[in-house]
Each structure stands twice: as structure tokens, then as C-alpha cells.
C-alpha positions as semicolon CSV with decimal commas, in nm:
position;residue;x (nm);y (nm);z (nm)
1;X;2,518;0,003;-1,148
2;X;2,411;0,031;-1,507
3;X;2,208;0,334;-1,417
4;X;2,471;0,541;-1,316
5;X;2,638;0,475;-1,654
6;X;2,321;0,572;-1,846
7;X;2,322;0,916;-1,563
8;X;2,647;0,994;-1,711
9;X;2,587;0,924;-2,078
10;X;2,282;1,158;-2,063
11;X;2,484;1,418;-1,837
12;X;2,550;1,640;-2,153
13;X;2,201;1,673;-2,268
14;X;2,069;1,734;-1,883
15;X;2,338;2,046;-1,868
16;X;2,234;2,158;-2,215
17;X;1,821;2,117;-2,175
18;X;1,894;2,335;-1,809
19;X;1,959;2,684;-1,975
20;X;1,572;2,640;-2,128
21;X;1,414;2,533;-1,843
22;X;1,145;2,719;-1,761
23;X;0,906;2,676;-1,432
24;X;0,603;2,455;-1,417
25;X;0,437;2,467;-1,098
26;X;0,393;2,059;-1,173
27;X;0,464;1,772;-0,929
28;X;0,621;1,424;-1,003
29;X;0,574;1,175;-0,751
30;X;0,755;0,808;-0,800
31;X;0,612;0,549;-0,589
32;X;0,605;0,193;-0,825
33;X;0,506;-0,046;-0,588
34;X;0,189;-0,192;-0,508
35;X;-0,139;-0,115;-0,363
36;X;-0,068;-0,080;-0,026
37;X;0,220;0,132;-0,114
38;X;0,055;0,331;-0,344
39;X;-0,242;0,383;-0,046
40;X;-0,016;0,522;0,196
41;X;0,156;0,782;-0,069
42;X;-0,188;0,938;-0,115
43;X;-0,174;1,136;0,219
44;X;0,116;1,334;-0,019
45;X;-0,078;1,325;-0,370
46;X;-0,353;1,523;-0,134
47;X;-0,106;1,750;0,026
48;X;0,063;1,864;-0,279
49;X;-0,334;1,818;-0,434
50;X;-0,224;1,816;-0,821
51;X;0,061;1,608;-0,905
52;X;0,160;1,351;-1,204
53;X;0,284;0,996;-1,096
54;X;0,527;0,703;-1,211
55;X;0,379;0,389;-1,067
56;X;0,311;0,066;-1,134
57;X;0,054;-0,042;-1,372
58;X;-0,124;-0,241;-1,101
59;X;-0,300;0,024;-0,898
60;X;-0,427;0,223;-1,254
61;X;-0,779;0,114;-1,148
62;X;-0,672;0,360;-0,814
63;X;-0,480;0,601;-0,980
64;X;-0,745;0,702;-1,264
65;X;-0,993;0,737;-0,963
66;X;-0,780;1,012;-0,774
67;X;-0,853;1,389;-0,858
68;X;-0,481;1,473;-0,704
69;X;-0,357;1,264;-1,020
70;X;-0,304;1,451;-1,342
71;X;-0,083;1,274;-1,559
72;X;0,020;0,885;-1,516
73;X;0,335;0,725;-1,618
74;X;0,374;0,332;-1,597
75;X;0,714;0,225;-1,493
76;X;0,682;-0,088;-1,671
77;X;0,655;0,052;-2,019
78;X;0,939;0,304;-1,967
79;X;1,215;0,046;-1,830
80;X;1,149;-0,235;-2,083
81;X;1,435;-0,141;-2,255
82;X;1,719;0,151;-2,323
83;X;1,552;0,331;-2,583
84;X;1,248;0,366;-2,338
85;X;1,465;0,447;-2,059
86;X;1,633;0,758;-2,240
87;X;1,348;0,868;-2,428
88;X;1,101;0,912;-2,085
89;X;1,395;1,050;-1,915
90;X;1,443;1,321;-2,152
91;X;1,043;1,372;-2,140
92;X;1,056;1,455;-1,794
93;X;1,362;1,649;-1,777
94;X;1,250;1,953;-1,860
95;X;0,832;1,915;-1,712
96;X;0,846;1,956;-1,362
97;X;0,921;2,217;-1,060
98;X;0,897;1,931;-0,767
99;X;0,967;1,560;-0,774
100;X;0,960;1,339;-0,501
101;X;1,077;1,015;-0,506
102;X;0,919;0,751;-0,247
103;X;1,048;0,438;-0,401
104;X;1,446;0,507;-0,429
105;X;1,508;0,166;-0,638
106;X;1,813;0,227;-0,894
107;X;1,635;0,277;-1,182
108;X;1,327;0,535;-0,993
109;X;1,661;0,715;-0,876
110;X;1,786;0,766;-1,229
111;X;1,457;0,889;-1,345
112;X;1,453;1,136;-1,079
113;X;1,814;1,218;-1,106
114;X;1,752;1,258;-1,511
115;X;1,536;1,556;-1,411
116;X;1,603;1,910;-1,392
117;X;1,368;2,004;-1,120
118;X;1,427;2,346;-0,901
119;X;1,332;2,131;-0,611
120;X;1,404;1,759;-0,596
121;X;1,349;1,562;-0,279
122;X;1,462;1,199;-0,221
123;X;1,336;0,956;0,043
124;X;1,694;0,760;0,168
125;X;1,635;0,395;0,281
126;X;1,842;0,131;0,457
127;X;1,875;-0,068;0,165
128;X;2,078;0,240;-0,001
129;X;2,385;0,112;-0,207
130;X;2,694;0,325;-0,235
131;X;2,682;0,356;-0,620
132;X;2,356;0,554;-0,523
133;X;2,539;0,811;-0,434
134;X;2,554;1,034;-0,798
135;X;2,180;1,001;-0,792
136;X;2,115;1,144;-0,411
137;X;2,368;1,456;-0,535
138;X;2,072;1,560;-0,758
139;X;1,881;1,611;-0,505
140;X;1,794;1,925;-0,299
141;X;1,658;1,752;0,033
142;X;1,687;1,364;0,138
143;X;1,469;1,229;0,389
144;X;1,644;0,953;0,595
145;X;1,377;0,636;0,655
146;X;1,449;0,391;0,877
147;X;1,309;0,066;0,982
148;X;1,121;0,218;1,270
149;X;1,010;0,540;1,124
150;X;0,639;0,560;0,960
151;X;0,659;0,548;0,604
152;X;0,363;0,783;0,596
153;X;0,503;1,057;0,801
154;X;0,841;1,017;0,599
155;X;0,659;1,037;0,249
156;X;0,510;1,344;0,383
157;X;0,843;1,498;0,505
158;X;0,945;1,505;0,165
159;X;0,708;1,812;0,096
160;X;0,727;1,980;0,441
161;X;0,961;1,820;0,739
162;X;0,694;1,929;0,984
163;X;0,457;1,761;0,887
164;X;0,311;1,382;1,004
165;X;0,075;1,145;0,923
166;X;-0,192;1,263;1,133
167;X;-0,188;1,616;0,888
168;X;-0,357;1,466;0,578
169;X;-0,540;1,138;0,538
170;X;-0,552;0,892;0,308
171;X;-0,757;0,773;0,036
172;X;-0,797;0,442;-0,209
173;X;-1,024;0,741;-0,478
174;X;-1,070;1,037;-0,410
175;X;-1,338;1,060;-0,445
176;X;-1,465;0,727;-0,363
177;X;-1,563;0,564;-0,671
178;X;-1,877;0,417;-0,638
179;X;-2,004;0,104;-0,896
180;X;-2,315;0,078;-1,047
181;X;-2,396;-0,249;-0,885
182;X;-2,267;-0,451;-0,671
183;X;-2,335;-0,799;-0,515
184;X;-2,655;-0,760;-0,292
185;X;-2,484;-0,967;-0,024
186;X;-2,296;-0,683;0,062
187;X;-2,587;-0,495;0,242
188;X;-2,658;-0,790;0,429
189;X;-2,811;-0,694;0,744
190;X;-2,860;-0,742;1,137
191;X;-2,491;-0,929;1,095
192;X;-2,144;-0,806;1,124
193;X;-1,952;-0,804;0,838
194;X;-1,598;-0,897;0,792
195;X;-1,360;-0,888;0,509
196;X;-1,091;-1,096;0,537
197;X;-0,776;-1,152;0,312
198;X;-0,652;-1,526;0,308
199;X;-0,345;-1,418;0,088
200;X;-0,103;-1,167;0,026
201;X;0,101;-1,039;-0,254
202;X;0,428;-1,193;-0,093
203;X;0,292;-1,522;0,014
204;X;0,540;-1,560;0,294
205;X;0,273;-1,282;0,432
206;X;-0,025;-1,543;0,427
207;X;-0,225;-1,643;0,735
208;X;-0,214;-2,007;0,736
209;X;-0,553;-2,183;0,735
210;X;-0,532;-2,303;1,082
211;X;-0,489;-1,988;1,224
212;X;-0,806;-1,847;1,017
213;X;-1,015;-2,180;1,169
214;X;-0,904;-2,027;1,498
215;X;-1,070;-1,694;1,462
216;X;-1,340;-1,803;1,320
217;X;-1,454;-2,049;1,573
218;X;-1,354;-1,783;1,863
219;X;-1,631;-1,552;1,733
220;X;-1,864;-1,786;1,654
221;X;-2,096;-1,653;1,896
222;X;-2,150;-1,314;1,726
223;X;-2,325;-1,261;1,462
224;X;-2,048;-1,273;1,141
225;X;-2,010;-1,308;0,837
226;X;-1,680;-1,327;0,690
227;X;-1,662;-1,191;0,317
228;X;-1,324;-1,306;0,130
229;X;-1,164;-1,085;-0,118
230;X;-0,880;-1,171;-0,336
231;X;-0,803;-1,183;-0,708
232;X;-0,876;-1,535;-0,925
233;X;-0,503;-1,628;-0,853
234;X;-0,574;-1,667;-0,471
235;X;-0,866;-1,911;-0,532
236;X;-0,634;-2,189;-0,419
237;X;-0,569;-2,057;-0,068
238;X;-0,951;-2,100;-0,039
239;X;-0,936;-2,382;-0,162
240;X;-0,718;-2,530;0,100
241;X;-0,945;-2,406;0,364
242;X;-1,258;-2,603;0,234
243;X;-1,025;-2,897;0,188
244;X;-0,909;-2,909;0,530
245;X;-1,196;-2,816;0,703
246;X;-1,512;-2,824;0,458
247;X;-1,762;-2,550;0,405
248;X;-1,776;-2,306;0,590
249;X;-2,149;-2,132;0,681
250;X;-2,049;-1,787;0,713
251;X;-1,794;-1,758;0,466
252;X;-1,884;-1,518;0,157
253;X;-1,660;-1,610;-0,134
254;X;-1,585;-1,318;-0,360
255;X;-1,262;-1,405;-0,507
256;X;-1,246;-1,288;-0,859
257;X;-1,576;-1,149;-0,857
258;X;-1,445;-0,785;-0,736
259;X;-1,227;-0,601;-0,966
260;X;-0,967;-0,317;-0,760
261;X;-1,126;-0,012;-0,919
262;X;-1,469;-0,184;-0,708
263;X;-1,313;-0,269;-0,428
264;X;-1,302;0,031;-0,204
265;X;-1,660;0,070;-0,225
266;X;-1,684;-0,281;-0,149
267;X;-1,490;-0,272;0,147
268;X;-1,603;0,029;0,261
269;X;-1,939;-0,194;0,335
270;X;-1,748;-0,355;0,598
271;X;-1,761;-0,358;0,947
272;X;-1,447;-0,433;1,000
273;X;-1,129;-0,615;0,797
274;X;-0,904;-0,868;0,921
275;X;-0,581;-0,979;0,697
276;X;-0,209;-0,987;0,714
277;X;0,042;-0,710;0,591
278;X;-0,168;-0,713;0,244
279;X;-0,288;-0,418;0,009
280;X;-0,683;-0,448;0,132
281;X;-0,567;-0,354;0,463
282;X;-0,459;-0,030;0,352
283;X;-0,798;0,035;0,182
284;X;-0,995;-0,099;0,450
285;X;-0,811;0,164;0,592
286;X;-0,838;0,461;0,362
287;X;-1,208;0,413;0,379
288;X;-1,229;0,411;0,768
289;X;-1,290;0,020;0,819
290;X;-1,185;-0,078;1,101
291;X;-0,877;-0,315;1,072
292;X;-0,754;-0,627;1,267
293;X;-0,390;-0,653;1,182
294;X;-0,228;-0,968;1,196
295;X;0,116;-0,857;1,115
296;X;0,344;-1,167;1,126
297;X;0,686;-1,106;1,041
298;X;0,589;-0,755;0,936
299;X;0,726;-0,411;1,107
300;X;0,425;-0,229;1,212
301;X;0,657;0,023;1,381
302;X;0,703;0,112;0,966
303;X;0,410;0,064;0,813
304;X;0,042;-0,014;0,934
305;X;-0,269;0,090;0,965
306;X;-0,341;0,449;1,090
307;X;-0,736;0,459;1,174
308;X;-0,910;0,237;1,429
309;X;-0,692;-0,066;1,435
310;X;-0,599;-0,326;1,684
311;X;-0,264;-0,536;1,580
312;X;-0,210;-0,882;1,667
313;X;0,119;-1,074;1,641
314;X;0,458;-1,094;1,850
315;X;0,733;-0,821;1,796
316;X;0,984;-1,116;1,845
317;X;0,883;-1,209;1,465
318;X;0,976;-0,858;1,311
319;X;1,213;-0,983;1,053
320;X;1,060;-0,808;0,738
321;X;1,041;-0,477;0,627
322;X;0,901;-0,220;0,334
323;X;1,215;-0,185;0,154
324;X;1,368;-0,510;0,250
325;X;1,037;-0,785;0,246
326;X;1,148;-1,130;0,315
327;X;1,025;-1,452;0,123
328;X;1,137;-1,696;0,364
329;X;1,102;-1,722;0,727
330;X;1,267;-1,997;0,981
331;X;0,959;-2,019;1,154
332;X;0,667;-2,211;1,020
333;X;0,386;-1,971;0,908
334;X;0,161;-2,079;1,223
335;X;0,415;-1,956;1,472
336;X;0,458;-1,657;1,262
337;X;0,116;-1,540;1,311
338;X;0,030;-1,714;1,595
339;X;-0,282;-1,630;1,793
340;X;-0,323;-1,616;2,127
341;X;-0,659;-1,669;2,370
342;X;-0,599;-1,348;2,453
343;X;-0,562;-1,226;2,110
344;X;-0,873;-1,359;2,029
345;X;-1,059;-1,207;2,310
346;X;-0,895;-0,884;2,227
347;X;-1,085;-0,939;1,860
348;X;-1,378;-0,995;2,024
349;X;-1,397;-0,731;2,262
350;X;-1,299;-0,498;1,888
351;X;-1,572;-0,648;1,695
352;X;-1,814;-0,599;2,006
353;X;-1,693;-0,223;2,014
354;X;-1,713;-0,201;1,618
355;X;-2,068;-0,329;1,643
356;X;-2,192;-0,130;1,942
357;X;-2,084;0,204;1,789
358;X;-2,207;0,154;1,416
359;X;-2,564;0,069;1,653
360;X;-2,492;0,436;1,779
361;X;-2,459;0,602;1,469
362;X;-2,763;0,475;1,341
363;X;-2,947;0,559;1,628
């Protein structure tokens, strides 16, 4: 509610700084939430193909990557207090001839609202509050999201309404940045490799160990090795797996070792990715892994990935959802993402077909 009062304080200088506006031809797009957020807005970054951004400071190591991006803004050093609030709104007031806003929180909203754009379009969510209202009259087009609508063919809507998620890809760089080096056990051959993700961001979103001792010992029998990415906070996770069941032979542990602006070239060296709702999923994704979903509690009708994926979980356990992600579930986490036998033979039968058809290529 505070924003609207800062909207209306800074009302007189917005109708004053209008009769000098003069046109730009530059894009602001506002998405501040996290990687796999910020993955699935870059199908609109490479429609609109040169655009600034507000986002968070936690996908910079992306975002200075991406040839779309021209300008970046960190929402966390312009909302840390009022002064920053009205001085970056008054910076952008006057700058651009398009802004899109894909994260309609109340302070993104008063950004957006703050400037004086010839064309402003709004994404509209179901966790919309009435006092939202003064900011959504600013705008020129709204785009209505709901829980079962793809977030990527919505974010795209906001440039052109005919447009869907099949019309423009997306990316983690563009292009792909590629490290000097990288661990050698990467390129290991003759094997299938696997990324997995034991954690997620929200960890009501994390596969429990049981269920990852499950899959494992299902494909056994082929030829995997499973590689585990994560930052140095998730090294407990793993460390609940080795407590509970030991060593395990195949696993590659990489926590820490990867830093996000490596990590799409490291992924892209897999043969496939398995993980919850998580950001890696979405770059597995953007660099054409193929992706074993296990989406929990998560709506897939919403958000998932696009490429070659198979998803695993019960719809029954949708209870969470982009704009309105739940922390705690009724259900314990290992009827949450419980696996079936036929599940698992369903990953099988994709890691079979993943294998067989990287054989082909190389042939």
C-alpha cells in the first residue's frame, strides 16, 4: 500500500517530465525473480532482441552473458530505501518507449507505473490486490495469467498477443558462454550422464533422499553417472544422502565447484537432467538437455519445461504455483514426489531413448 502513496507523491513530477518526453526506441523488461524465472523471460528479451532489464542480482552471471541485454538494473539496490526508490524512478521515467512488466509485485508495479512509456504492458496475476489498481491504469495492455496458462506464452503476449512459446526459444547466454576449463569429468565417456539437483531454492521443492535412492537403483543397469550440481549452501542435502545410505559409486559431486555464469556449459554436457521445480531445470532446458521433471506440488500446467521432457508426479499434489509458491505442504515430501514402478520405467525407457539418439547423431 505504501507504493501507491509514493505513485501519488511523484504524480506531479511524472505529469511535468511528460511534455519533454521524447521517443527512445528502448525496452524495459522487469522480471526480479530467480533463475528459472529469469530463463523463461528470455524467449521475450530475444523477441524484442535489445532491451534493458530490472532483475535480481542473482542471475547477473546470466544477464551479462545475453546480447538481448543492454543495460541492467538490480532491484535490490534501488528498493533499499526511499531515496533509492524515487531517485531510479525518476531515472527511468523519461528512458523508455516499451516496458513490460513480468513480475507485477507492488513495488515492480510502481516502477513501471513511475514511467512515462508510449506503450506500457502489464502481466495481471491471481495474486493481484485491489490497491493495484492505480498502477494497472498506467498501463496500455494487461495480460491476464492464470494458474493454468504458460507463463512463457503469457510473457510473450505482452509484446504481441499472437504469439506462443513455441515462436522464440529460450536461452541461459546467448550466446552460450563457454569457460576456459572445466572439470575433465565432464567429457566422461561410453556412460550416460545425468545432472541431477538434490535441492531447490524453496526447499519445500526438494526431492527427499529416499526417493533419489529409488531412481538410482531403478537404472542401475545402464550405464550412469549422476553429476550433482548445487551451490556450497546445498552441501548438506548431500550430505544426508551419504549419511543414510553411504557412498554412492556413480555419484559426481560438484557442489560449489560450478559457479552460474559456468553452468550452462556445464549442463549442456549432459545427457539428460533430472530435478524438481528448480532453476537448473530451466537451463538444462535452454540448452536442449533433456529433462526428467519431478514436479511435486508444482503446476506444470504453468510453468515447465518446453523441449524434450517427460514429467513425473501426481496432479492430485498441485498445490503451488509461480506467483503463489508454497513453503509448507500437508503431505510428507515422499508422497509429494512419489515415484511410481511405472514412473521409473517411464525414466528408463527416456534415458534409453536419450542414449539411442545421441548414438545416432554421432553416427
Amino acid at each position: 500500500m505504501s507504493y501507491v502513496f509514493l505513485l501519488i507523491l511523484l504524480f506531479p513530477v511524472k505529469i511535468i517530465r511528460k511534455l519533454f518526453r521524447k521517443d527512445s526506441g528502448k525496452n524495459l523488461v522487469i522480471q526480479t525473480a530467480k533463475i528459472g524465472d529469469f530463463i523463461n523471460a528470455t524467449p521475450l528479451l530475444a523477441y524484442l532482441q535489445k532491451s534493458d532489464v530490472l532483475i535480481s542480482r542473482s542471475v547477473n552471471a546470466l544477464a551479462k552473458h545475453d546480447d538481448t541485454i543492454e543495460e541492467i538494473f538490480f532491484i535490490e539496490q534501488h528498493k533499499r530505501s526511499l531515496w533509492r526508490k524515487l531517485r531510479f524512478a525518476c531515472l527511468i521515467m523519461n528512458r523508455y518507449d516499451n516496458v513490460y512488466l513480468l513480475q507485477p509485485n507492488s513495488v515492480n508495479l510502481f516502477f513501471a507505473a513511475a514511467c512515462n512509456a508510449k506503450n506500457k504492458q502489464f502481466l495481471s496475476t491471481y495474486t493481484r490486490r485491489w490497491y493495484h489498481g492505480i498502477f494497472y491504469d498506467t498501463a496500455d495492455g494487461i495480460v491476464d495469467h492464470g494458474k493454468k496458462t504458460l507463463s512463457v506464452t503469457n510473457y510473450l503476449q505482452l509484446a504481441d498477443r499472437s504469439l506462443s512459446w513455441q515462436d522464440s526459444p529460450k536461452h541461459a547466454t546467448r550466446p552460450l558462454f563457454r569457460p576456459t576449463s572445466w572439470p575433465e569429468i565432464l567429457d566422461k565417456p561410453d556412460v550416460i550422464r545425468i545432472g541431477i539437483s538434490i535441492s531447490a531454492g524453496n526447499k519445500a521443492k526438494t526431492v527427499p533422499p529416499a526417493i533419489w535412492k529409488r531412481i538410482v537403483d531403478h537404472l542401475a543397469p545402464l550405464p550412469c553417472v549422476f553429476y550433482v550440481f548445487g551451490a556450497p549452501n546445498e552441501q548438506p542435502w548431500m550430505d544426508d544422502i551419504t549419511r543414510i545410505y553411504g557412498e554412492i559409486p556413480n555419484f559426481v559431486n560438484l557442489i560449489g565447484k560450478i559457479s552460474l555464469e559456468e553452468l550452462p556449459w556445464a549442463i549442456s554436457k549432459m545427457d539428460c537432467y533430472i530435478a524438481s521445480d528448480s532453476g537448473n531445470i530451466y537451463i538444462a532446458d535452454a540448452v536442449d538437455v533433456p529433462v526428467v521433471m519431478l514436479f511435486g506440488p508444482c503446476c506444470h500446467y504453468e510453468q515447465r519445461p518446453l523441449g524434450n521432457v517427460l514429467l513425473v508426479g501426481q496432479d492430485e499434489n498441485i498445490s503451488s504455483y509461480v506467483f503463489e509458491t508454497r513453503y509448507y505442504f500437508s503431505q510428507p515430501k515422499e508422497e509429494l514426489f512419489h515415484v511410481s514402478d511405472d514412473d521409473l520405467n517411464n525414466i528408463s525407457t527416456f534415458l534409453i531413448s536419450v542414449k539411442n539418439n545421441n548414438r545416432s547423431l554421432k553416427a
